[in-house]
C-alpha positions in Angstrom: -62.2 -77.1 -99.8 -62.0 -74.1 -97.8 -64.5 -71.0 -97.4 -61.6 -67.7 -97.8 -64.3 -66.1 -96.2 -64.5 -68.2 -92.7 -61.5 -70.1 -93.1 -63.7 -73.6 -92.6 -64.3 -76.7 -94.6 -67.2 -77.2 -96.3 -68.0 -80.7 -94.1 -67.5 -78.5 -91.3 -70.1 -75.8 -92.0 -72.9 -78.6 -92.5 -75.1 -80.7 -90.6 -73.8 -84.0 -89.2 -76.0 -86.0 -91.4 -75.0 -83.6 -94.5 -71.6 -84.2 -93.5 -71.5 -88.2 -94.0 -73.4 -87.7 -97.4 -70.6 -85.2 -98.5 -67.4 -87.1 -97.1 -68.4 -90.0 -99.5 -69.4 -87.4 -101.8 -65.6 -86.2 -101.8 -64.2 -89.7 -101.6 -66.4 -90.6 -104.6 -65.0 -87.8 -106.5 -61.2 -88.1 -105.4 -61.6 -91.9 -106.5 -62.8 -90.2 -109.9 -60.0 -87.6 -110.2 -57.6 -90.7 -109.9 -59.3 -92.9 -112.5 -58.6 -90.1 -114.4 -55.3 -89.5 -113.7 -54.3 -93.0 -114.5 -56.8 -93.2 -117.7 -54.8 -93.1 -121.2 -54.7 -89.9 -123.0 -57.6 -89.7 -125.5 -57.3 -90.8 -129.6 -57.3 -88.2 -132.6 -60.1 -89.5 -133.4 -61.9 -88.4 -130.8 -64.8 -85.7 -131.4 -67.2 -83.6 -129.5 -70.7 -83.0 -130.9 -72.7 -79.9 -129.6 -76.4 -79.8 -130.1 -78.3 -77.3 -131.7 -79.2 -75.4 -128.2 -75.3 -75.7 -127.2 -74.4 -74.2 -130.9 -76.4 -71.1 -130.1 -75.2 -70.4 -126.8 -71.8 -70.4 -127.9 -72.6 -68.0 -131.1 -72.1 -64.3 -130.5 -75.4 -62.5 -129.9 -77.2 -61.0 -132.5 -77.7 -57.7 -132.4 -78.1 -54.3 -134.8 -74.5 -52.9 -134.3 -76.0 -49.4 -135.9 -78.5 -48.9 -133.8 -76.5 -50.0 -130.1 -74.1 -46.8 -131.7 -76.6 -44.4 -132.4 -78.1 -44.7 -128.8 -74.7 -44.7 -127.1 -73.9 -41.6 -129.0 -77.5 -40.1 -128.1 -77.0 -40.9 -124.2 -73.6 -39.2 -124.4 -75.2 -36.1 -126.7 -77.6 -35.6 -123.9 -80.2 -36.0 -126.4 -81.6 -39.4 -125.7 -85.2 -39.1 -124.4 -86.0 -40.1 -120.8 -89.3 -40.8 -119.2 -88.5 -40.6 -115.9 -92.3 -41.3 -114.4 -91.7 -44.7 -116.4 -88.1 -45.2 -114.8 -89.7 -44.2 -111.2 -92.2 -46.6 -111.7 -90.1 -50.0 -113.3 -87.3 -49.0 -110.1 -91.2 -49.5 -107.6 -92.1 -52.8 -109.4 -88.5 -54.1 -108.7 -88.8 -53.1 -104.8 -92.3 -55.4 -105.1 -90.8 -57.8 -106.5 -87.6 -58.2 -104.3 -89.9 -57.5 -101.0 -92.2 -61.0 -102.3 
């Protein structure tokens, strides 16, 4: 694979030692691809089983529809109340926290 920034390979970028670990890395996975390539195509009765934490992640978020529209149409009233000591102050605690 090539960087489109650099125009290099991956293996060339790394260390020598990385390098042997990621050639057989690549072979590995090549050997894979064409394993898969050759594999038969899969039965109907094939099924996929998400768990419980999957399930949520792939549910739309819940959230109170009423409310997102009332502050939008606030913000663009001009009428939605800022504290802008607070927003000063959360913007300082993000600089600490980026700085370390």
């Amino acid at each position: 694979m090539t960087d489109p920034i650099s125009h290099f390979g991956r293996i060339a970028q790394m260390d020598s030692s990385v390098r042997k670990v990621a050639a057989k890395s690549e072979q590995t996975t090549d050997k894979a691809k064409a394993a898969d390539v050759a594999a038969p195509a899969h039965s109907p009765s094939d099924e996929l089983q998400l768990s419980d934490v999957a399930r949520k992640a792939t549910q739309e978020p819940q959230f109170d529809r009423a409310k997102v529209d009332a502050i939008k149409r606030a913000i663009q009233q001009g009428q939605y109340p800022l504290d802008v000591r607070r927003i000063a102050e959360s913007f300082v605690a993000i600089e600490n926290m980026i700085k370390g």
